[in-house]
Structures are given as structure tokens and as C-alpha cells.
N, C-alpha and C positions, 0 to 999 in steps of 0.2 A: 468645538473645543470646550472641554470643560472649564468651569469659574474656577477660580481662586478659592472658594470656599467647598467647591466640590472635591478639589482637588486634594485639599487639608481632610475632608473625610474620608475619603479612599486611603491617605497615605496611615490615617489611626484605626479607620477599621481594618484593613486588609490582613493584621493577620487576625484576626476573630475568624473572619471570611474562611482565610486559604485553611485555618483548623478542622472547619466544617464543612469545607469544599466538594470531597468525596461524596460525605452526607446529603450535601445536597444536588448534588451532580445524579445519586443514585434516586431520590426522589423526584427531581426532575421529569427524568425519561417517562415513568409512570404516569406522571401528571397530562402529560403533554401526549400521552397515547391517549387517555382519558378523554384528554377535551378538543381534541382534533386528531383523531382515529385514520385520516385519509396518508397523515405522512409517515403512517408507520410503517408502509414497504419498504422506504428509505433506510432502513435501520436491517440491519443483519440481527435477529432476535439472540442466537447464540451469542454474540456478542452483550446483547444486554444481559443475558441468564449469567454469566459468569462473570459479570463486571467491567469490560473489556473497555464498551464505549463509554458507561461513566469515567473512568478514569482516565480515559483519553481525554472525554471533554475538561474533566480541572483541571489535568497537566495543561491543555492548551489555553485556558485561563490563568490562570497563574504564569504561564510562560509569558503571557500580554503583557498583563501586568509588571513583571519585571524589567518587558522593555519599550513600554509604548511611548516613554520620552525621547527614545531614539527612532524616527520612524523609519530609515530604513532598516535597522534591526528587525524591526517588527514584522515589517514585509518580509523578510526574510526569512523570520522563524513561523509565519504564517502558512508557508508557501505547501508544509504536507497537509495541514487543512485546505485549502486551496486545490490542490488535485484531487483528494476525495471530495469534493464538493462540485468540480468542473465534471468530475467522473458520475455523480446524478442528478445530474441538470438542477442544481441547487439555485432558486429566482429570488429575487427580492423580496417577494409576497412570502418567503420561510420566514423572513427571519423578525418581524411581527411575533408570529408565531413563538419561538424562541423564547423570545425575550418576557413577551407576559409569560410563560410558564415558568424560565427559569426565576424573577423576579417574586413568581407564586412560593416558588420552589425556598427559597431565600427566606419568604416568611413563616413560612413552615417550619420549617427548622429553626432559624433564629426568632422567633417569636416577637416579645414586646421589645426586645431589641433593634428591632430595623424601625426606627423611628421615620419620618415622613421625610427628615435631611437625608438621613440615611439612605432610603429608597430612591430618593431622589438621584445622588451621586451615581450612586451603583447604574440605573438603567441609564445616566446619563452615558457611564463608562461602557454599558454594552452595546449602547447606539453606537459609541466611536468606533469598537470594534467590530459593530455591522458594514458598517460604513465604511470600514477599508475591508472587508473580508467583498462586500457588494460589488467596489471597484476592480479589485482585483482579479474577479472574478467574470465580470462583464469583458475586462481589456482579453484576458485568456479566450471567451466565449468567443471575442468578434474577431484576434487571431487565427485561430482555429478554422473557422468560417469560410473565413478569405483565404486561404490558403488553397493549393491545387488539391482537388478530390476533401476538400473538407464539408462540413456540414454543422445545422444549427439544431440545437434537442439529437434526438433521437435519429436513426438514420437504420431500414429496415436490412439487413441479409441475411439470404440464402446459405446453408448448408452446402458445400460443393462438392464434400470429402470430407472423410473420416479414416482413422488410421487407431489401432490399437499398439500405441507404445508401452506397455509392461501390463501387468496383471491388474494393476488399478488406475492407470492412467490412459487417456485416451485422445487423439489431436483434433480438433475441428478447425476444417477449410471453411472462411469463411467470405462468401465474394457478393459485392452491392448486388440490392434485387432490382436498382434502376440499370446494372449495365454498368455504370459510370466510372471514375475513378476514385481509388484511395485515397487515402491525406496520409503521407508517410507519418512514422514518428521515429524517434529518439528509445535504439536497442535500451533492453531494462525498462519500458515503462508497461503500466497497468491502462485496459479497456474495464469502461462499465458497460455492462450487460442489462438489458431489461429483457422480463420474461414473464409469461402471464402461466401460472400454476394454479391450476384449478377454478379460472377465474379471476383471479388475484395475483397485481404487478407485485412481481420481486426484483429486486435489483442486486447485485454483484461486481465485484471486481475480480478480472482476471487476468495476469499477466498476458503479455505478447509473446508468442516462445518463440521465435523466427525473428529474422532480419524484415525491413520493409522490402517491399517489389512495386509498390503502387496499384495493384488489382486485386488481391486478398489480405487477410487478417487471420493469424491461427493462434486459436487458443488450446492449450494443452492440459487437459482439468482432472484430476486426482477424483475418483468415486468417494466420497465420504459417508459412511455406514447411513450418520443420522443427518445428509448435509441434503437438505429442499432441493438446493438449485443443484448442485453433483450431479445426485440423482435423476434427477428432468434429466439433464446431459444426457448423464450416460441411457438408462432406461427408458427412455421415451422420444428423443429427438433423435431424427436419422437424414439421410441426404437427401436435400427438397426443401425440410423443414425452414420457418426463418424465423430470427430473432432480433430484436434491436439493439444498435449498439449507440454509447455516445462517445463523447471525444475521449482520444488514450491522454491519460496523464502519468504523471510519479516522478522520483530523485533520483530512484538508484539509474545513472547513467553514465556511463563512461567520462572519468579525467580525464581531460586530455594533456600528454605530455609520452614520455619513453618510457616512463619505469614498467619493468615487470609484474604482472599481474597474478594473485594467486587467488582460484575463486574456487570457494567451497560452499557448498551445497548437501543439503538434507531431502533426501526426497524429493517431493512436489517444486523443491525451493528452485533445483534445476531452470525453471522457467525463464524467468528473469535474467539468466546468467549464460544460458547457451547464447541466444543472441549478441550477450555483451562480448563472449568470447568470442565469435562470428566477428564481431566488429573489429575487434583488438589485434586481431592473426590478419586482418585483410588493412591494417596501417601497418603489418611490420613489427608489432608488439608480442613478448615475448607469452604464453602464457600457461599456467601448471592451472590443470580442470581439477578437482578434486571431488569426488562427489562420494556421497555414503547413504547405503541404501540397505533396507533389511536383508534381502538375499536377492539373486540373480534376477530371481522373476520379476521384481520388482523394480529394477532397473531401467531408467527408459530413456531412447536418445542412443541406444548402444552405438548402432549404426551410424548414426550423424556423426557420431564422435572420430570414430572408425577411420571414416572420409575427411573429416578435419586431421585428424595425423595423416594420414594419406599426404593431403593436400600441402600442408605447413608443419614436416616432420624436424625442420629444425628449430620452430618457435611453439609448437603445442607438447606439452605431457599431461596425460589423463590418466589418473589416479583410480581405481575405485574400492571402497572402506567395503563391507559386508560384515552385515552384525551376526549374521549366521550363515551357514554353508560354509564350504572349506574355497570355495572360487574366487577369485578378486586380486587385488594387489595388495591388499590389507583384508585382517580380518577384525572384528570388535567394533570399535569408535573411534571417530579421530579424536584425537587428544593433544596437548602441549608438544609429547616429544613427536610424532608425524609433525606437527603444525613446522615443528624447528627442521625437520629433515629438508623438507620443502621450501621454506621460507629464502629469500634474497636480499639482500641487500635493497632499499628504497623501495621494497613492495609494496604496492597498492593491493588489501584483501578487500574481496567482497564475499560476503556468504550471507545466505537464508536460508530455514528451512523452520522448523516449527522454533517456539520462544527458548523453550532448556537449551535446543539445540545453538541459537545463536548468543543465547547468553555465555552458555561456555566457552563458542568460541571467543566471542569478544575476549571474553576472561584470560584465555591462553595467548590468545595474539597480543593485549597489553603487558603481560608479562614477559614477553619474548620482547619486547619492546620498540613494537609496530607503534605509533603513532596514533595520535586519535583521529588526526589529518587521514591519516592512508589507512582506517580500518572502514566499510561501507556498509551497510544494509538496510533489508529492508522489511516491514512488517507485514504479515498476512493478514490483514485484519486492523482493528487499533495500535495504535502505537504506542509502546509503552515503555517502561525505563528496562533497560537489557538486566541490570542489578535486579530485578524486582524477584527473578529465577532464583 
């Protein structure tokens, strides 16, 4: 717990701080590659290149900040740090690390300003938020564990199958190399991946595209021109191969209640979503697929789709947009007036797919006057404000 005097400086410096936040946030990263070089797998670099993960990291400071007198708030608005971190075996021994560099990062930038009180408050303030980010993180790790077919770190499998779903997307079957069994999860969540590329552990997150079964795990992974790990996938890993995996985490997961479901999707975004909709048509729930792809080829899941109207022809419609070729239900982009064609009364939306793509939608579905309750997503990557498009 912070002093009384600690407390008085955080409340006068914070916004000097949250001005330079960015600033520091992007010096940071650097710093901290610098002088412990071993945790930079942990970090998706395109993400650093373009600013992704510094601005993730101030958002998620500044968001403390704003509510750490409320602590279950805080635990709560912790919680998408908290998955990305259960999803790379993120230990106590990090966040040391952390914290001298951000602290370096701090004097850097604010110069003769961070006087020794100064300094003082602040690391005191990032100790608190180690200290519940460690917990939380530990209670996840030993859940996890103990559950059936669960496991602790890493946990190796095999390749079992593979399946090319569209021109740049491709499925991996993925089943324990002990034999064993799975540890179900919760349709719409994300697995981390570890992979050793050239010598060198990279790590990833990738949705779960399937419902659980308890004996496999399938990830569904988009080829990305310049993306390290895609490419390993697609190019190099074939049936045999094994990889590690660690515990599935993420939010976007099924409300539960009745209302109708409208779930829109950009590409790759499908992932997360096919399974939600798997779940939602097998309680009874009503639900409109929507998905938009640049042309047919590109399409993937046709067939699963197919078999879900098949299967639930009076609670599923699947939709599909095509930016080009003359095939589809639509052709261009979804936009406002689509969004209102389709929309219901008390609708729960969810969609993903790249940031323009979900910022618009957010944009149309607020305006059609969905709720901020009942609009859902989720990010590929950092997190970042939908406006920011």
C-alpha cells in the first residue's frame, strides 16, 4: 500500500506522467531489449515497429491509474493484460525486469524532473500493479493446471492434420505428444504458441477456430507476406511436426442470455467467431454470420457454414460481403445500411477482423444504436482505442 505522501505525488504528478506516457512507453521497449535481450521473443516486433505495444502498454497504465482505488475495478479492467500474459507464461522474475527499465524509461524522458520522491511514488505505484497483475496471474496459472487435460508452462503437440481453407488460410490439427487429454476452453478464446525459428523462441497468439472435443486444438492461421510465424506455419511445418502450446486465454466469449446474435467478421477475424457461433445455434440462439472477404478464394469455412445452415436452418443466416468478383450475397463492404438490414432488436454484435475494419463497424453499429453493452470485440494484436481508426 502506498503512503499518504506517496499518494499526494502520484495524484500532482500524474498528469505531467500520462503527457509523456506514449514518450515513454516507446523508449521503454528499447531500453529493456537493450539490457535484457533474452525477453525479446515475448514481444511480436511488428507490433513494436508500428507502435502497437507501446501504446497498449500507456493505455494499460493510465487505465490503473484511473482505477486502482477501486480494486475490483481494477482487476477487472486488468483482466485483457492478464490473458496476454497467462498466454506467455509471463513469471514473477518479469516483472523486476519491467519495472527498472520502465523507471529508466521515466528518467529519460523526464529528466531533472523525477526527483528521488518522485521516483520513489511511481516504482512504489508499479510494485502495486505487479503485485496484483502476479496474483492474478498465479490464481489463472494454478486453475488451469488442475483442471482435466490441463497443464503448467508449455505443453508439447503434434501436428495430426492439416486442411487448406481458402487461398491464404490454412487449419492445423493439433493433438498432445504425451497421448493425454485436453483442457477444454471457453468458444472465442486465444492459444499461445511457442516456436523455435531459426534457433530462436518466438511466441504468438492464435485463436481457437473449433468448438472444444477434449483431444485436439485447431488453429486456423492466415499466411502473412512478411509475418515470421504465418510463414513457419504455412512453409515449413507439415503433419508430424510439434509445437508448444500454453494455456488458451481471451474475453471475446459468449453472453449468456437469449438475445440474437449478429457476428461480423473481416477475413482471418472469422476465427474467434465460427466457434462462438457453434456455441450459440447448439443453446437455441438465434444467429446472422456475416462475414466479408476480398473475393471467393479467399473465403474459408465455406463448407462448415454450409453444414451449420444445413443443421440449424431456422436459427442460422450467413451472409457473405465480397470486395470483388461479382459472387456473394453482397458485393463492396459492409457498411451502416447492411449493418441496419440485418440488425434485431436486443442484438448482441460481435466482429473482428483487422483495426479500420472494426473501427467502422463499431462506428455504424453505435449509430444504429446498439449499445456499448451489446457491441463485442476483439483485437489481433494490442489493444487499442477503436477511434484511434
Amino acid at each position: 500500500m502506498l503512503t499518504q505522501a506517496q499518494e499526494q505525488t502520484i495524484a500532482a504528478t500524474a498528469p505531467v506522467v500520462a503527457e509523456h506516457l506514449n514518450t515513454i512507453t516507446a523508449r521503454f521497449y528499447p531500453l529493456m531489449f537493450e539490457r535484457y535481450p533474452q525477453v525479446m521473443p515475448l514481444f511480436n516486433q511488428t507490433h513494436q515497429q508500428d507502435g502497437g505495444q507501446p501504446r497498449a502498454l500507456a493505455g494499460s497504465i493510465l487505465a490503473y491509474v484511473g482505477v486502482r482505488q477501486n480494486p475490483e475495478t481494477a482487476r477487472q479492467i486488468m483482466e485483457t493484460v492478464v490473458n496476454k500474459h497467462v498466454s506467455l507464461d509471463i513469471q514473477p522474475e518479469h516483472y523486476p525486469i519491467v519495472g527498472e527499465c520502465l523507471m529508466a524509461a521515466i528518467g529519460e524522458v523526464l529528466g531533472d524532473a523525477v526527483t528521488p520522491e518522485i521516483a520513489d511514488a511511481w516504482g512504489a505505484l508499479y510494485q502495486e500493479l505487479a503485485d496484483l497483475l502476479i496474483d492474478l496471474e498465479a490464481t489463472r496459472y494454478q486453475e488451469f493446471e488442475q483442471q482435466p487435460g490441463g497443464w503448467r508452462s508449455t505443453r508439447r503437440f503434434r501436428i495430426a492434420d492439416t486442411r487448406q481453407e481458402s487461398r491464404v488460410i490454412r487449419s492445423f490439427i493439433l493433438e498432445p505428444e504425451d497421448g493425454g487429454p485436453v483442457a477444454d476452453y471457453t468458444p472465442g478464446q486465444y492459444i499461445g504458441v511457442k516456436l523455435c525459428i531459426d534457433g530462436e523462441p518466438v511466441f504468438r497468439h492464435y485463436s481457437l477456430s473449433d468448438v472444444p472435443n477434449g483431444r485436439t486444438y485447431r488453429l486456423s492461421i492466415k499466411r502473412e507476406p512478411q509475418g515470421v510465424a504465418s510463414r513457419y506455419f504455412h512453409d515449413q511445418l507439415t503433419v508430424g511436426d510439434t509445437i508448444e502450446l500454453l494455456p488458451p486465454a481471451g474475453e471475446l466469449t459468449l453472453q449468456a442470455g437469449d438475445e440474437p446474435l449478429l457476428l461480423i467478421s473481416g477475413g482471418i477475424g472469422q476465427t474467434p467467431l465460427l466457434p462462438i457461433a457453434k456455441q450459440a445455434l447448439s443453446q437455441g440462439r438465434r444467429v446472422t454470420y456475416l462475414h466479408a472477404a476480398i473475393d471467393m478464394d479467399s473465403r474459408a469455412f465455406a463448407d462448415t457454414l454450409d453444414e451449420l445452415a444445413a443443421s440449424y436452418p431456422e436459427q442460422l443466416t450467413a451472409i457473405t460481403v465480397y470486395e470483388q468478383g461479382g459472387q456473394g450475397d453482397h458485393q463492396g463492404r459492409i457498411n451502416q445500411a447492411l449493418l441496419a438490414e440485418y440488425l434485431m432488436p436486443d442484438t448482441r454484435c460481435y466482429f473482428v477482423g483487422p483495426h479500420g475494419f472494426m473501427a467502422a463497424i463499431n462506428h455504424s453499429l453505435e449509430r444504429l444504436g446498439v449499445a456499448q453493452t451489446h457491441r463485442h470485440f476483439e483485437h489481433f494484436g494490442p489493444a487499442k482505442a477503436l477511434e484511434a481508426a
